[in-house]
MIPA-972838 format. One record per residue: residue in three letters; x, z, y of N, C-alpha, C in turn. Coordinates in steps of 0.001 Angstrom, whole numbers, plus 500000, padded with zeros to 6 digits. Layout:
N
{pt "Ala",{X,Z,Y},{X,Z,Y},{X,Z,Y}}
...
//
This chain:
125
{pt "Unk",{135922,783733,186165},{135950,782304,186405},{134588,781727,186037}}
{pt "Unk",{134123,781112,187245},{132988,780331,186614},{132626,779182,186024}}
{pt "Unk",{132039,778519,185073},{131876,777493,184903},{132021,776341,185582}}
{pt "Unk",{132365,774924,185539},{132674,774137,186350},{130793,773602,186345}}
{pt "Unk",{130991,773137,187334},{129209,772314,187394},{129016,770981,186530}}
{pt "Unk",{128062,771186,185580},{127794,769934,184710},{128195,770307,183483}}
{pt "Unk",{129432,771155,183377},{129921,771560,182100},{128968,772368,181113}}
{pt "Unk",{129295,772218,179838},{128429,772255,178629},{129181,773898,178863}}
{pt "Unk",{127877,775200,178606},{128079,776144,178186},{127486,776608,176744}}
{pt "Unk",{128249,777101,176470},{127854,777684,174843},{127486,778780,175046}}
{pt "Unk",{125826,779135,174595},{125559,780226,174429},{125356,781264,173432}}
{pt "Unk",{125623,782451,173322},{126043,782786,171660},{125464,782754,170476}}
{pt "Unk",{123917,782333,170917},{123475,781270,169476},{123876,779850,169149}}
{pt "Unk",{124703,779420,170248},{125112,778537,169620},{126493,777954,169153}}
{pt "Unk",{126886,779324,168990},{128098,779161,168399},{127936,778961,166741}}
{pt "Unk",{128914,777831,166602},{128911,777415,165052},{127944,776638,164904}}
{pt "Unk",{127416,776063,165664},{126638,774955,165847},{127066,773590,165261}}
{pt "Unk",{128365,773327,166307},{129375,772576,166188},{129659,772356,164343}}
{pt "Unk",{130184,773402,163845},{130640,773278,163143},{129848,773104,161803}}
{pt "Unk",{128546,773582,161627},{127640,773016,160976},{127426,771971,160716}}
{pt "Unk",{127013,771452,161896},{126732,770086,162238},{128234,768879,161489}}
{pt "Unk",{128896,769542,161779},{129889,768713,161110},{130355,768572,159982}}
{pt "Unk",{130086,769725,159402},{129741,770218,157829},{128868,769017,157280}}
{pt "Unk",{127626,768920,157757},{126663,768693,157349},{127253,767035,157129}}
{pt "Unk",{127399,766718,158316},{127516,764852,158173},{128764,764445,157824}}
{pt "Unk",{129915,765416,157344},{130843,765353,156464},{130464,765404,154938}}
{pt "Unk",{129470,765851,154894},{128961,765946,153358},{128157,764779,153179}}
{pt "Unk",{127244,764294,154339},{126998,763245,154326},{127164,762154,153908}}
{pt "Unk",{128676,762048,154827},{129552,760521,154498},{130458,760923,153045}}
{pt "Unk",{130433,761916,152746},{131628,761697,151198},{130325,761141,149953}}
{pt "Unk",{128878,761412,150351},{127903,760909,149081},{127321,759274,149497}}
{pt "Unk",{127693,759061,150632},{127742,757608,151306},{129070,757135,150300}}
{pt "Unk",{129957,757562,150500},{131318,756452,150179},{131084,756900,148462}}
{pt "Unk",{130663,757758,147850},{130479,758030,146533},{129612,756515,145924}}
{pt "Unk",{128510,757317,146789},{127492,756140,146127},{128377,754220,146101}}
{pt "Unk",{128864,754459,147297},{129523,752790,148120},{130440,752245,147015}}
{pt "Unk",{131023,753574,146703},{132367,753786,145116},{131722,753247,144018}}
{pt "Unk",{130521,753752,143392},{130180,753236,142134},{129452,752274,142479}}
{pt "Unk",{128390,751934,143038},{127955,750469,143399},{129279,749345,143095}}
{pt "Unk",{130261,749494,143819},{131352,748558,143812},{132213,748972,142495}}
{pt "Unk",{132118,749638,141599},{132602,749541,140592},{132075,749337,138963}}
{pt "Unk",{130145,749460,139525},{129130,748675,138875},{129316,747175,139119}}
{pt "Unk",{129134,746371,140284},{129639,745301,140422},{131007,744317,139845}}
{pt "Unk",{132041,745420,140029},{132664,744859,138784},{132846,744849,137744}}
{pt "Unk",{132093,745983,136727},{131371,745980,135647},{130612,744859,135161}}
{pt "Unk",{130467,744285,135799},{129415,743620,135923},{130222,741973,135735}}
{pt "Unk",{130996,742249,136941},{132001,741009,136537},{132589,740774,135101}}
{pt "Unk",{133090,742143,134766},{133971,742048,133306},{132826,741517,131983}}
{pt "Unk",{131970,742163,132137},{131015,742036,131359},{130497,740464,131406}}
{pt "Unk",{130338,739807,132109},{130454,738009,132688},{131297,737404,131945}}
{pt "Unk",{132393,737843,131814},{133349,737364,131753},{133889,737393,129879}}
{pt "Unk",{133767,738722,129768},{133728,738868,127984},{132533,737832,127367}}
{pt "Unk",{131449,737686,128261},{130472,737071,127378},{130925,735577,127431}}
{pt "Unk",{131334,735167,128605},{132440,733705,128063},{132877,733408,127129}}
{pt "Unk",{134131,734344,127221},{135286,734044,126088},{134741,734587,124753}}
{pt "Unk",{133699,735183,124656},{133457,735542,123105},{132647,734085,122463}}
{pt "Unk",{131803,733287,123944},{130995,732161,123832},{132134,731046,123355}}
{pt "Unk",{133570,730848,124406},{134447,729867,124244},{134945,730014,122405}}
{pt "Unk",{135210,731668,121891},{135504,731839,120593},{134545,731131,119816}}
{pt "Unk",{133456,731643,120015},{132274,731185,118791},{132209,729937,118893}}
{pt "Unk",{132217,729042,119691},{132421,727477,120188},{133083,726795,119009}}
{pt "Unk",{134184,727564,118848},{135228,727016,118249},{135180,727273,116609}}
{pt "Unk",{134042,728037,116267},{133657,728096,114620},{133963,729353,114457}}
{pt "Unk",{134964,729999,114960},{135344,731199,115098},{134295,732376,114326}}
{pt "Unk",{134569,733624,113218},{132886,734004,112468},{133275,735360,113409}}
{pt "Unk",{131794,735966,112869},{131472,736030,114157},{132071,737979,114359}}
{pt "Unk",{133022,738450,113388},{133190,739304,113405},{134457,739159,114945}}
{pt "Unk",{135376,738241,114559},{136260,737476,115877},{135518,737289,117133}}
{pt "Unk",{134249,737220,117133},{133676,736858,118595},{133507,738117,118998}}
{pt "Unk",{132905,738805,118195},{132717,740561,118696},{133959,740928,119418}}
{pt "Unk",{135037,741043,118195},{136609,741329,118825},{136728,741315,120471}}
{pt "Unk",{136748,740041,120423},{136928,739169,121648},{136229,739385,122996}}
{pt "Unk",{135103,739551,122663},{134064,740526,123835},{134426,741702,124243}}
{pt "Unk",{134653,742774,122858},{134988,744124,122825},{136699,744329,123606}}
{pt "Unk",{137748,743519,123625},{139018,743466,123690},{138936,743374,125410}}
{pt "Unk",{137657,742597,126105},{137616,742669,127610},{136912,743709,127973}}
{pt "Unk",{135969,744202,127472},{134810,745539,127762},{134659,746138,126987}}
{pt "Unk",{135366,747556,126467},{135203,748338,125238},{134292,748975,125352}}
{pt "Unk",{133118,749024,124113},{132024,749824,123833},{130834,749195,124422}}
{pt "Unk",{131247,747554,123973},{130296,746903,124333},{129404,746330,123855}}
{pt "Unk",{127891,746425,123765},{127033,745687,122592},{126887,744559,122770}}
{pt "Unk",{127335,743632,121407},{127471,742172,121425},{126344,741403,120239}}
{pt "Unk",{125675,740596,120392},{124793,740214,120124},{125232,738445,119971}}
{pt "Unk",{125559,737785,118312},{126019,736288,118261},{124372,735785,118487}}
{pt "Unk",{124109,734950,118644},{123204,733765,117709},{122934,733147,118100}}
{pt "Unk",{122441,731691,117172},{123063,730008,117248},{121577,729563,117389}}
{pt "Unk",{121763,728790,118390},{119933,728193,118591},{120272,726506,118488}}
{pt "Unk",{120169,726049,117426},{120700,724264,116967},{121986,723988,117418}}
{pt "Unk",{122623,723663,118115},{124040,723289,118348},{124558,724324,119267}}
{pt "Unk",{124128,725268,119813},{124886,725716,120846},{124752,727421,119987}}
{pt "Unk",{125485,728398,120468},{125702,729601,120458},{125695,730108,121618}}
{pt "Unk",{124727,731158,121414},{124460,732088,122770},{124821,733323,122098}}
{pt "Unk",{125716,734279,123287},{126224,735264,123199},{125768,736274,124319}}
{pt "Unk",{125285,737609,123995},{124804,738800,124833},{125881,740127,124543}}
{pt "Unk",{126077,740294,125883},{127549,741369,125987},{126328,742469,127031}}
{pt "Unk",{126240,743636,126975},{125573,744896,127292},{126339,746035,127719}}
{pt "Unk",{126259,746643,128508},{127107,748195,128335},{126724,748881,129465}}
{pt "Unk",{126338,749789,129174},{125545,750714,130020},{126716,751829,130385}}
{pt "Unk",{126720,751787,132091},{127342,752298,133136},{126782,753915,133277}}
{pt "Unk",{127160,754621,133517},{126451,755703,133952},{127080,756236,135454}}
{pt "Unk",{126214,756700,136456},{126770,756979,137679},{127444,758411,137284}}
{pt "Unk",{128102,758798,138694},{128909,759673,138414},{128557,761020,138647}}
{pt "Unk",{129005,762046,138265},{129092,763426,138513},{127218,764105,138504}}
{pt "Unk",{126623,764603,139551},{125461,765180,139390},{124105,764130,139110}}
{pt "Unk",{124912,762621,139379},{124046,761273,139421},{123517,760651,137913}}
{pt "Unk",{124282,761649,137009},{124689,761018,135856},{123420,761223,135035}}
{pt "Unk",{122430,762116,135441},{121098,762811,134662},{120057,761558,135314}}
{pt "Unk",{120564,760871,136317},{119467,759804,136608},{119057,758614,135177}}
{pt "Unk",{120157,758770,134405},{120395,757433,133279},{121373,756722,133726}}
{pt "Unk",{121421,755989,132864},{122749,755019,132850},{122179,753382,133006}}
{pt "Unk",{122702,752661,133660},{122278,751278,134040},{122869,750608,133060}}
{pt "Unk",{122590,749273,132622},{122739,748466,131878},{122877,747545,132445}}
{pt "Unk",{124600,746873,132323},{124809,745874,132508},{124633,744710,131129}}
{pt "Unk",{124680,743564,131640},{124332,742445,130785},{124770,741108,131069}}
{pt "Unk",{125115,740202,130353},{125627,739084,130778},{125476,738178,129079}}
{pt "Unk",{124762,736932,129783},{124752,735702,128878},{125503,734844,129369}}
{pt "Unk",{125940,734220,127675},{127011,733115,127981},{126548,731904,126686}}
{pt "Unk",{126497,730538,126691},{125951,729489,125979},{126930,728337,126166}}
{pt "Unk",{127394,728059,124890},{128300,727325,124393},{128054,726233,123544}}
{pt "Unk",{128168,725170,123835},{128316,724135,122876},{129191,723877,121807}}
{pt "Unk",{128737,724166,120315},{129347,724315,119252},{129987,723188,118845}}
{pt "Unk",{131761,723005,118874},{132680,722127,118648},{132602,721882,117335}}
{pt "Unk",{132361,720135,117308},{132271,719688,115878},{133632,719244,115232}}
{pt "Unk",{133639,720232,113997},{134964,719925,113186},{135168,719127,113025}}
{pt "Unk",{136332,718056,112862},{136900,716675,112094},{136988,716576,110375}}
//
């Protein structure tokens, strides 16, 4: 039987061609959606970390010392470096925590997230 006209023949170097090739940009796309994975789960790292530095700011606001503000940071983002201090009426608070990417990515270093938060210190009665 002969080939139909126009039709793709495979010749026997190029067998497994195909399948290389598909190898290849299958490995491709799983370090695409890897990378796509921790980006988007740095990002919300990133959020939480925002967000602890608030409520440790809303705590200290409130006179709160400052072992309670740590708490309070640490209780939204564990293993997080927290940093109080009061510049004339207000309290500024620094929440830190360094991310590390994943699996063979992890020897690159670890990123550091960070987030400031500044509060106006509530005057007692």
């Amino acid at each position: 039987m002969r080939p139909r006209r126009g039709a793709a023949v495979l010749r026997s170097h190029d067998r497994g061609a195909v399948a290389v090739e598909s190898a290849l940009a299958l490995l491709v796309l799983l370090v695409v959606l890897l990378a796509g994975a921790w980006c988007l789960l740095a990002v919300l790292g990133q959020l939480g970390v925002g967000e602890a530095a608030r409520a440790a700011a809303r705590v200290a606001a409130r006179g709160e010392p400052v072992p309670a503000v740590v708490a309070e940071a640490r209780r939204l983002v564990s293993g997080a470096d927290v940093q109080v201090r009061r510049e004339g009426d207000h309290v500024v608070i620094d929440v830190e925590r360094p991310v590390s990417p994943p699996g063979p990515w992890a020897r690159w270093g670890a990123v550091r997230l960070h987030a400031e938060a500044v509060a106006l210190v509530e005057e007692t009665p």
